[in-house]
DRENKE-230337 format. One line per field, with one value per residue (C-alpha): residue in three letters; x, y, z. Coordinates in steps of 0.1 Angstrom, whole numbers. Example, Ala and Ser with C-alpha at 12.3 -4.5 7.8 and 13.67 -1.06 7.14 Angstrom:
<atoms>
tidren [ala/ser]
xx [123/137]
yy [-45/-11]
zz [78/71]
</atoms>
This chain:
<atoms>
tidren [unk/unk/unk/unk/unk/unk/unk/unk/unk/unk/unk/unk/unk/unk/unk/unk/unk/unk/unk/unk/unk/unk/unk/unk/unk/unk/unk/unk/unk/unk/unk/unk/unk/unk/unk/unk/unk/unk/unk/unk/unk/unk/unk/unk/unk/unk/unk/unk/unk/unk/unk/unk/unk/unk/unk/unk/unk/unk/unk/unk/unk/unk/unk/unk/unk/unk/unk/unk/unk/unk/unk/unk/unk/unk/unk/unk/unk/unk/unk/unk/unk/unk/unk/unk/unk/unk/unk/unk/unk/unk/unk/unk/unk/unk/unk/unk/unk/unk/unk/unk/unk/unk/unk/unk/unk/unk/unk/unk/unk/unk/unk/unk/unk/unk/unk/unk/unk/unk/unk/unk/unk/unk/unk/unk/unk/unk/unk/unk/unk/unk/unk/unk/unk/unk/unk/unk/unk/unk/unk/unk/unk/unk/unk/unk/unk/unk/unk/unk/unk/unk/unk/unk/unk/unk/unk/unk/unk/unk/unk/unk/unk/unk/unk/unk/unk/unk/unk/unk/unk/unk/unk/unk/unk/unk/unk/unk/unk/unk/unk/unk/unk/unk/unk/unk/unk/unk/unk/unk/unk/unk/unk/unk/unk/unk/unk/unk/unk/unk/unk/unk/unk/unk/unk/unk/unk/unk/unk/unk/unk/unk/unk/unk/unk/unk/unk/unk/unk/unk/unk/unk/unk/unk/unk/unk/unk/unk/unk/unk/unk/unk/unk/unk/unk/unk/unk/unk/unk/unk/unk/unk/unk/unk/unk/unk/unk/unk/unk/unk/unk/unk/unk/unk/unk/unk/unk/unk/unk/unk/unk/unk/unk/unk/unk/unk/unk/unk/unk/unk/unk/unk/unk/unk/unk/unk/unk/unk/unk/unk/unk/unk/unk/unk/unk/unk/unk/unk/unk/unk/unk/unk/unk/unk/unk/unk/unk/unk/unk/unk/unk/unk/unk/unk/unk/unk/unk/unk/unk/unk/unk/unk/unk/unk/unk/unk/unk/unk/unk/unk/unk/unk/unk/unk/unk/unk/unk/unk/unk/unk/unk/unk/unk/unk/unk/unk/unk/unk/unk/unk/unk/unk/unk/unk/unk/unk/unk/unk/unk/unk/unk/unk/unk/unk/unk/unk/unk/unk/unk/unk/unk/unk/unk/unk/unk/unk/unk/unk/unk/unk/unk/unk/unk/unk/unk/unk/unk/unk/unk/unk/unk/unk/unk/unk/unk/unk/unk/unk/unk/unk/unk/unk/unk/unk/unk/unk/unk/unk/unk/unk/unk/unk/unk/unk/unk/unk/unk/unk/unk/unk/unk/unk/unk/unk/unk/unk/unk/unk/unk/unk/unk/unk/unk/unk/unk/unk/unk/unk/unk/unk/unk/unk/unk/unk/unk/unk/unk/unk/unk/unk/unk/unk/unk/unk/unk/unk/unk/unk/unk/unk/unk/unk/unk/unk/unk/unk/unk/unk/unk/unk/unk/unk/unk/unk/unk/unk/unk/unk/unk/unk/unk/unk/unk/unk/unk/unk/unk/unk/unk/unk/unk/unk/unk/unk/unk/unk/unk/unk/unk/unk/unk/unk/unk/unk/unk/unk/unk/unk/unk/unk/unk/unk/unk/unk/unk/unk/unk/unk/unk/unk/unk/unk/unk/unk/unk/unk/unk/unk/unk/unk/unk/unk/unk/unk/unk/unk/unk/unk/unk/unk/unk/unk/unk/unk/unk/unk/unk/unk/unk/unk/unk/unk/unk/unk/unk/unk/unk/unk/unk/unk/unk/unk/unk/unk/unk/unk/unk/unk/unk/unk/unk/unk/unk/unk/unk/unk/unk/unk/unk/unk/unk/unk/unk/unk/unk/unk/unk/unk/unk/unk/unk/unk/unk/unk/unk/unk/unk/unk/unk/unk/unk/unk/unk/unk/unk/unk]
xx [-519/-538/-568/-583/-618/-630/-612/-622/-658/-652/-647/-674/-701/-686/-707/-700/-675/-663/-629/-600/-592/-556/-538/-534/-545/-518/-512/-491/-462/-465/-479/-505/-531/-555/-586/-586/-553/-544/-552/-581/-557/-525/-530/-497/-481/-491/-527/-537/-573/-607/-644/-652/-691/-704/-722/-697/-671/-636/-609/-591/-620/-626/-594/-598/-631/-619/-595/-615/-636/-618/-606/-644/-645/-615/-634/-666/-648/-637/-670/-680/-700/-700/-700/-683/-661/-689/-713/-693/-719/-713/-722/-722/-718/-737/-733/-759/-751/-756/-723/-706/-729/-723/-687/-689/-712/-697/-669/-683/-705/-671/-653/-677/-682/-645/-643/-673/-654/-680/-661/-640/-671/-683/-669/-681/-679/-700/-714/-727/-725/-708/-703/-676/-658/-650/-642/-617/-601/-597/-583/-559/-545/-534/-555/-565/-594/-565/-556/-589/-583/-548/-566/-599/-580/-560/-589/-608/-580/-574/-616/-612/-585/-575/-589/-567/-553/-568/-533/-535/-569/-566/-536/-553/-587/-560/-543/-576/-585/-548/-546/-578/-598/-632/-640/-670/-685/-674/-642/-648/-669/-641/-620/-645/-665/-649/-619/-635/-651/-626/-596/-576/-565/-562/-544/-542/-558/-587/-566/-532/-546/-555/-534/-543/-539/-557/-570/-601/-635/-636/-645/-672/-680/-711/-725/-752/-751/-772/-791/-802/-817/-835/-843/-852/-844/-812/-794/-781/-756/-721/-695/-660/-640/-596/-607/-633/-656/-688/-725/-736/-769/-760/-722/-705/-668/-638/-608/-606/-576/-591/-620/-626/-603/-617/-627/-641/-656/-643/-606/-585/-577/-567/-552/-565/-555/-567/-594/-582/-596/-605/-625/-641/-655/-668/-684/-702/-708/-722/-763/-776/-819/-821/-803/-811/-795/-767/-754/-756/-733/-710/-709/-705/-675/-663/-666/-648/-616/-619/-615/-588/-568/-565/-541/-513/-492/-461/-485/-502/-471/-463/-496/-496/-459/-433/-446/-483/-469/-486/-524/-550/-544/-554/-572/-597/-602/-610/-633/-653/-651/-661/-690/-703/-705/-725/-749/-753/-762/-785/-807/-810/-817/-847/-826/-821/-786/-781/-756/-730/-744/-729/-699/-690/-697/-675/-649/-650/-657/-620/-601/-617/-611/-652/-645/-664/-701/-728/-754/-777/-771/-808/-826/-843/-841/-874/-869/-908/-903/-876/-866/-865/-841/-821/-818/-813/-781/-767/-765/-753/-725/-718/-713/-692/-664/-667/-659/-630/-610/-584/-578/-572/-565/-600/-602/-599/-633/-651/-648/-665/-693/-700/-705/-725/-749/-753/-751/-725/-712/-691/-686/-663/-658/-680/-662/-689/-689/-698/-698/-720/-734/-768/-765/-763/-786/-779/-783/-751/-735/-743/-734/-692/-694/-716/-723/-716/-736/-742/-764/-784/-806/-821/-821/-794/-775/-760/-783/-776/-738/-743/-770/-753/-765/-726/-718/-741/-748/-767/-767/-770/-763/-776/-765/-787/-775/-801/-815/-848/-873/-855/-868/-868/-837/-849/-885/-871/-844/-879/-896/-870/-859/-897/-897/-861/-874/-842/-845/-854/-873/-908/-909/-933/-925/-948/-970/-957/-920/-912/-914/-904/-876/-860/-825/-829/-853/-849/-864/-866/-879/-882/-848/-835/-807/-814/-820/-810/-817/-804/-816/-783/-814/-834/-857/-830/-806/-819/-848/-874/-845/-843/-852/-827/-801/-812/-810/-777/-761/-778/-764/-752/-735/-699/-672/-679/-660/-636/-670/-696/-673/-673/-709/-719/-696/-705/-748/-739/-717/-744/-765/-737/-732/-770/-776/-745/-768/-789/-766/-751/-780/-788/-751/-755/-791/-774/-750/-787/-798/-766]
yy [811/782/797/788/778/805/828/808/811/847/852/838/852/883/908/944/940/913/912/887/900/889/922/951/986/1003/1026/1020/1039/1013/1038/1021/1042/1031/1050/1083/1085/1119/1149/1162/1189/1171/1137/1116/1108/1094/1102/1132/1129/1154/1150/1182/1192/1217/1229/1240/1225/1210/1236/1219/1210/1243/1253/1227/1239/1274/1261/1237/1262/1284/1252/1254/1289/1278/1253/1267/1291/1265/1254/1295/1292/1332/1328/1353/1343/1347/1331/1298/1270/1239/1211/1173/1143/1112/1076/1050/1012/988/963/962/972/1006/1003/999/1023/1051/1043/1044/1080/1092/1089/1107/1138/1140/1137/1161/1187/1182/1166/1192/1213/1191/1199/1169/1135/1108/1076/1045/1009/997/1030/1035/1008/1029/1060/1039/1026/1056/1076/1056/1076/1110/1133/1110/1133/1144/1109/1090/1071/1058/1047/1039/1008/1000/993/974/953/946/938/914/897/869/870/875/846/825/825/860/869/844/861/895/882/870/904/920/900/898/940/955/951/944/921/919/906/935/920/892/905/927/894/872/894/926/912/889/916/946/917/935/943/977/985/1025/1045/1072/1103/1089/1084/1118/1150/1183/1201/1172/1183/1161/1164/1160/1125/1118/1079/1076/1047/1047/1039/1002/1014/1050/1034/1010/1039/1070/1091/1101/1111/1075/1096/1086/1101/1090/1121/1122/1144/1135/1109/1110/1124/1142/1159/1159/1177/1155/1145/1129/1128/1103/1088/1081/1066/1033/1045/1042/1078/1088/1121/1137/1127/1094/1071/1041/1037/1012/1011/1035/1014/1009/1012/974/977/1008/996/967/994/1010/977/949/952/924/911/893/879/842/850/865/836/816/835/836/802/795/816/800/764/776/791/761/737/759/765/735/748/722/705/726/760/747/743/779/791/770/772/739/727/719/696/669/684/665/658/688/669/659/698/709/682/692/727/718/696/726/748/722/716/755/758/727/747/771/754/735/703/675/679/646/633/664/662/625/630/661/642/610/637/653/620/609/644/646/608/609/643/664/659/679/690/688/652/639/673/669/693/704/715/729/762/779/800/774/756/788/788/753/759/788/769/740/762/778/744/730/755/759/726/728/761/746/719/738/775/783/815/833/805/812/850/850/819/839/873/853/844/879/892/916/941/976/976/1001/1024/1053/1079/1101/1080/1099/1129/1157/1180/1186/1191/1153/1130/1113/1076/1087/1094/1064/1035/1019/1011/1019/994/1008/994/1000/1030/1010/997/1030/1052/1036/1074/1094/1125/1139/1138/1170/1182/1193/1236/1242/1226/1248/1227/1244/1215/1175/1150/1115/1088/1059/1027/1005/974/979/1006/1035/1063/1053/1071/1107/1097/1087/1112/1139/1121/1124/1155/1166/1151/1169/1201/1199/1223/1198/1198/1180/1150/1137/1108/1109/1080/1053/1062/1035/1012/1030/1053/1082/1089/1125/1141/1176/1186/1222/1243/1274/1278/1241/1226/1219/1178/1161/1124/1095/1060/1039/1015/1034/1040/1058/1039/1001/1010/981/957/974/940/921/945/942/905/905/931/916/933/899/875/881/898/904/900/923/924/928/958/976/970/982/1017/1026/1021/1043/1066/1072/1090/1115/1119/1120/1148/1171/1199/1195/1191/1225/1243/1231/1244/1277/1282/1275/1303/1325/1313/1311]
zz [-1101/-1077/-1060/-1031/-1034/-1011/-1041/-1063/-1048/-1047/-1086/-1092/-1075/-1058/-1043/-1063/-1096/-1105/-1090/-1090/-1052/-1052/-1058/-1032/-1041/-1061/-1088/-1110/-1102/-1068/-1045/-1021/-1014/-987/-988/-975/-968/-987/-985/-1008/-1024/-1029/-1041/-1041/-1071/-1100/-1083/-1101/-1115/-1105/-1118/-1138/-1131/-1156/-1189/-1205/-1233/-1220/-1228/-1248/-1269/-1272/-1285/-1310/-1321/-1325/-1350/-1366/-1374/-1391/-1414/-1420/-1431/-1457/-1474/-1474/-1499/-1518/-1523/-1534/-1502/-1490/-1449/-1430/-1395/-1372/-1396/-1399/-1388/-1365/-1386/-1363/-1386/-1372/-1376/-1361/-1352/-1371/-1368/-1399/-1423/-1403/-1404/-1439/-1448/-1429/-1443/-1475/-1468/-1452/-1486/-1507/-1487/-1489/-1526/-1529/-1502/-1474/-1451/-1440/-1434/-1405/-1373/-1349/-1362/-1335/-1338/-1318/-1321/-1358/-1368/-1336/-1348/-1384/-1364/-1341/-1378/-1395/-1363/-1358/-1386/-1376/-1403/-1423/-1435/-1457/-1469/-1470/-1500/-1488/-1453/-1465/-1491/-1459/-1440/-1468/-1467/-1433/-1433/-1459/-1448/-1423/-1390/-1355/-1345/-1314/-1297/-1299/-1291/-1261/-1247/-1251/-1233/-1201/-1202/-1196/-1172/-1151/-1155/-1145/-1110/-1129/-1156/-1175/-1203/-1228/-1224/-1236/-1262/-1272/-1281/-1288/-1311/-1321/-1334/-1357/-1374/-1371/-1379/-1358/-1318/-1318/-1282/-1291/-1262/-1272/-1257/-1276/-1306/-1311/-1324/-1306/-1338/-1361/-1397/-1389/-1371/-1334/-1326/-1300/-1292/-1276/-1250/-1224/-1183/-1183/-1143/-1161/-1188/-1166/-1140/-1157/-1135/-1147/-1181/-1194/-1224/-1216/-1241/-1250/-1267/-1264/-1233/-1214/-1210/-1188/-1188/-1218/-1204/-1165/-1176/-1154/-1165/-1161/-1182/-1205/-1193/-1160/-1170/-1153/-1125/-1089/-1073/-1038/-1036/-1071/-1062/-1079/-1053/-1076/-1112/-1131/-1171/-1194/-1213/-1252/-1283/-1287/-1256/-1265/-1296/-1276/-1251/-1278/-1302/-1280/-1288/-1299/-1299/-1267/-1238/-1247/-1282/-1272/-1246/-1269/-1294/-1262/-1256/-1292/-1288/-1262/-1272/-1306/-1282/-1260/-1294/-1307/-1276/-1251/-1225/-1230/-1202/-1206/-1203/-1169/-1158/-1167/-1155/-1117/-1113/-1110/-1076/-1092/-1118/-1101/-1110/-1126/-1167/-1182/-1208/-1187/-1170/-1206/-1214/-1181/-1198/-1232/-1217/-1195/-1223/-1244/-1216/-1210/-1250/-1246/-1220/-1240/-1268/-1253/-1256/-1229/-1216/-1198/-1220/-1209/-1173/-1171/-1192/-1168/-1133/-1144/-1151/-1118/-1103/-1118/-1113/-1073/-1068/-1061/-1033/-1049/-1058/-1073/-1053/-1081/-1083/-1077/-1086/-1122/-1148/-1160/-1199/-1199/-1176/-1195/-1165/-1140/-1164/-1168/-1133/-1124/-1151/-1134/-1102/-1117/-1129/-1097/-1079/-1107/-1106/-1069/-1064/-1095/-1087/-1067/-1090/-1125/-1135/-1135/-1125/-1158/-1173/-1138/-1143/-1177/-1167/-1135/-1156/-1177/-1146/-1136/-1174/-1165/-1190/-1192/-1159/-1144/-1112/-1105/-1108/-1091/-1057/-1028/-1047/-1029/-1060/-1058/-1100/-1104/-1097/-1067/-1082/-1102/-1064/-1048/-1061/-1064/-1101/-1129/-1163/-1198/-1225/-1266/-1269/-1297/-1269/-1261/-1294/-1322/-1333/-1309/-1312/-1271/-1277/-1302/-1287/-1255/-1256/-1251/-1288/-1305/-1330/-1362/-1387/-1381/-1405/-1395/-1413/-1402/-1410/-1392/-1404/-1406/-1396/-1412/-1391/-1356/-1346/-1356/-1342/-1312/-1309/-1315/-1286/-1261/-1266/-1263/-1227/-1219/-1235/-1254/-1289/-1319/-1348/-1353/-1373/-1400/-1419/-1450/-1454/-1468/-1463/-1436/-1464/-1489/-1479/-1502/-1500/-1482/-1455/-1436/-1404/-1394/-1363/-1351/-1325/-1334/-1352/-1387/-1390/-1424/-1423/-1442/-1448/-1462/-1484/-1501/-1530/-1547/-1547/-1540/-1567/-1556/-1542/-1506/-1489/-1509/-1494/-1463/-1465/-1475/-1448/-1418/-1386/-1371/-1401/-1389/-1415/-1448/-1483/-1503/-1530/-1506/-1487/-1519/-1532/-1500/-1498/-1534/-1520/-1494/-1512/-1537/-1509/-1504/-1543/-1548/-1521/-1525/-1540/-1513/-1487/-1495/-1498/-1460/-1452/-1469/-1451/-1416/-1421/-1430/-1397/-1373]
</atoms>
């Protein structure tokens, strides 16, 4: 599709979402539904979607937990645990991030409290980050609590083995981008990233891949709203279950199907595609150090797709139709790509650029027959002030595909490069918009969209997802899978839910400890779920050689092999093994306590 350069101006810097603007506002089902235009009790079809305000669990939840439950009961026998029906505890299972040394070791933990009959004891299963992206793998499966080892050696397989192919990842990253109002950064991530590391595109939704009457713990993916965590004035929890999906702590929801839907005033007004597991996984699993770091992991990314997939003659034609056969050689257009991307990495490298900066004006100097110039063509580049540089690049960016969008199917490159410049990710509709409920905070009512991000960047295990009161949660198991400072999840999660008054043990980390970690630490209070805690390296199991694994599971070195996948599930199995005395002894004291 040609673009006009005030669209093409338009994608790129637009004020709000990022937003192609060249569809009109319909459902799917081809209803246009110009805002306000129903009434607030009988939305037209196809429109059917509310915001649910409350403390309390969604009903179908609660059915499930009612039956989980007494699956609970069942095994606890098994186990010669005596617990009568009211005494049954709620036991949350927790998985922190960690990329794929989370997925891994999950994974790994996962399959031992199976084989030692724990696993059916635990009644919520949550996680954040790496740790998502083994829950969205092994639910894809219906019950596969049942059938672990079957679908644990399918997904060792499918880690070890080739990666998605750049055709395909390429026409997943344009189907995002053609299907959805706003595109961000996550989406890209998703393709970019995710699949290189999951090896797969999973297009499952969260509320389809799940079986009312599963065998296995409720899933709960957890994520955190970007302007909360910045503001502090609001709860930043966001969690995905096959439900619902909104505010943990504030108990606002929506269904999970409409999530990323536009609202007004609690009511649907516009469909927009129920987000998919790929994406999800991408919501939860995008943390990385630092800004700097991570653009330039992006525009790794996107020089490797750009090398891979030059858009050939016969495409452009398919992409700008018959009549625009006579556009500039495509060649060219993708060396002015490739050359923008080098000079954007060279930036932030510190490096001089010039070299790019030439090869990219004689290109536009031939494909504009000397129309278009930059206006940065007599400013200098100082290389010293690394913000004034970073600048000086985004605007250099901004001119460039200005003056370019009519000329070449940029729309889909100007999208990304422009959420680049604003460092745009999970971004979605509010679903709370103009929502007037004095129990939510009114930052939450206010604005049109809201940004998702990994819940790593504010405490990495996803503590406030279990401890809504409504759950009732007696026990929690963390697994922490972080790569270094073993503790700071349960220190943190202790600190917050000081400040929020929220029930929660104390916690005192022995000296020493931080360094030296054991395999198994319990946290009690009076009135407070009981907190087990779980380093994956430890003393125990790593003897003196917790550095060296920590050296070779770094958070960020991409996929790993079929021997490192099983070296790393047996470490993390061993805690389970290690601790299954202990771990029912904490069971059979929460049924004292319940």
């Amino acid at each position: 599709m040609r673009l006009t350069p005030e669209q093409g101006k338009a994608n790129y810097t637009p004020p709000g979402p990022i937003s192609k603007g060249r569809r009109t506002s319909k459902c799917h089902e081809g209803n246009e539904i110009p805002k306000g235009s129903f009434p607030t009790d009988i939305p037209p079809k196809g429109m059917c979607g509310s915001v649910r305000i409350g403390h309390s669990l969604n009903k179908k939840e609660k059915e499930f937990v009612a039956r989980r439950r007494n699956d609970v009961l069942q095994s606890l026998k098994k186990l010669k645990i005596t617990c009568s029906e009211n005494k049954v505890p709620n036991i949350a299972l927790l998985g922190s991030g960690g990329g794929a040394r989370a997925m891994v070791g999950l994974l790994g933990s996962l399959d031992q409290l199976q084989k030692t009959g724990l696993l059916d004891c635990v009644l919520y299963l949550s996680g954040v980050s790496g740790s998502t992206w083994c829950m969205a793998s092994l639910y894809q499966e219906p019950d596969w609590s049942t059938k672990l080892e079957t679908v644990k050696d399918k997904i060792i397989h499918r880690l070890s083995g080739p990666a998605v192919s750049w055709g395909d990842a390429f026409a997943k990253l344009k189907k995002y981008y053609k299907e959805k109002d706003i595109f961000s950064l996550t989406d890209v991530w998703a393709v970019m990233f995710v699949t290189a590391t999951v090896k797969e595109i999973d297009e499952h939704t969260l509320s389809d891949q799940w079986d009312q009457k599963s065998k296995d713990p409720f899933p709960i993916y957890t994520a955190i709203d970007k302007q909360c965590k910045q503001s502090k004035d609001a709860d930043p929890w966001f969690e995905f279950t096959p439900y619902e999906a909104g505010y943990s702590l504030t108990g606002a929801f929506v269904e999970t199907s409409n999530f990323g839907s536009k609202f007004e005033n609690g009511r649907k007004i516009k469909n927009q595609p129920e987000i998919d597991m790929l994406y999800l996984q991408a919501l939860c699993g995008s943390t990385l150090a630092n800004e700097d770091e991570e653009k330039k992991l992006l525009f790794e990314k996107i020089k490797e797709f750009l090398k891979h997939l030059p858009l050939s003659e016969k495409e452009m034609v398919e992409e700008l139709g018959k009549e625009n056969t006579n556009s500039p050689p495509i060649d060219k257009c993708h060396q002015v790509l490739m050359d923008l991307v080098d000079m954007n990495l060279s930036v932030l490298n510190g490096k001089d650029p010039s070299a790019h900066d030439k090869s990219i004006r004689t290109k536009l100097n031939e494909l504009t027959g000397g129309k278009h110039q930059l206006s940065f063509q007599k400013k200098k580049l100082n290389l010293t002030d690394k913000e004034a540089a970073k600048q000086y690049m985004k605007q250099y960016t901004v001119d460039l595909f200005n003056g370019l969008s009519h000329f070449w199917p940029f729309d889909l490159w100007a999208s990304i490069f422009g959420c680049m410049k604003q460092w745009i990710w999970g971004r979605k509709y509010d679903f709370l918009h103009n929502m007037k409920d004095k129990a939510v905070p009114s930052t939450l009512l206010k604005s049109e969209t809201r940004d998702y991000i990994d819940a790593g960047l504010f405490i990495n295990s996803s503590y406030f997802s279990v401890l809504r009161e409504e759950r009732d949660i007696d026990l929690i198991i963390s697994l922490d899978f972080s790569e270094t400072e073993p503790f700071k999840t349960v220190t943190k999660a202790a600190e917050t839910s000081k400040k929020l008054k929220i029930p929660f043990p104390e916690v005192n980390i022995p000296n020493g400890h931080s360094e030296k970690p054991k395999d198994f630490y319990v946290f009690k209070g009076q009135n407070t779920p009981t907190v087990i805690h779980i380093p994956l390296f430890n003393v125990v199991n790593c003897g003196d050689d917790i550095e060296e694994w920590r050296k070779k599971y770094k958070t960020y070195q991409g996929s790993y092999s079929a021997e490192m996948i099983t070296d790393l599930m047996e470490v993390a199995g061993k805690n389970i093994t290690n601790n299954k005395d202990n771990l029912l002894e904490e069971i059979r004291l929460a049924i004292k306590m319940h």
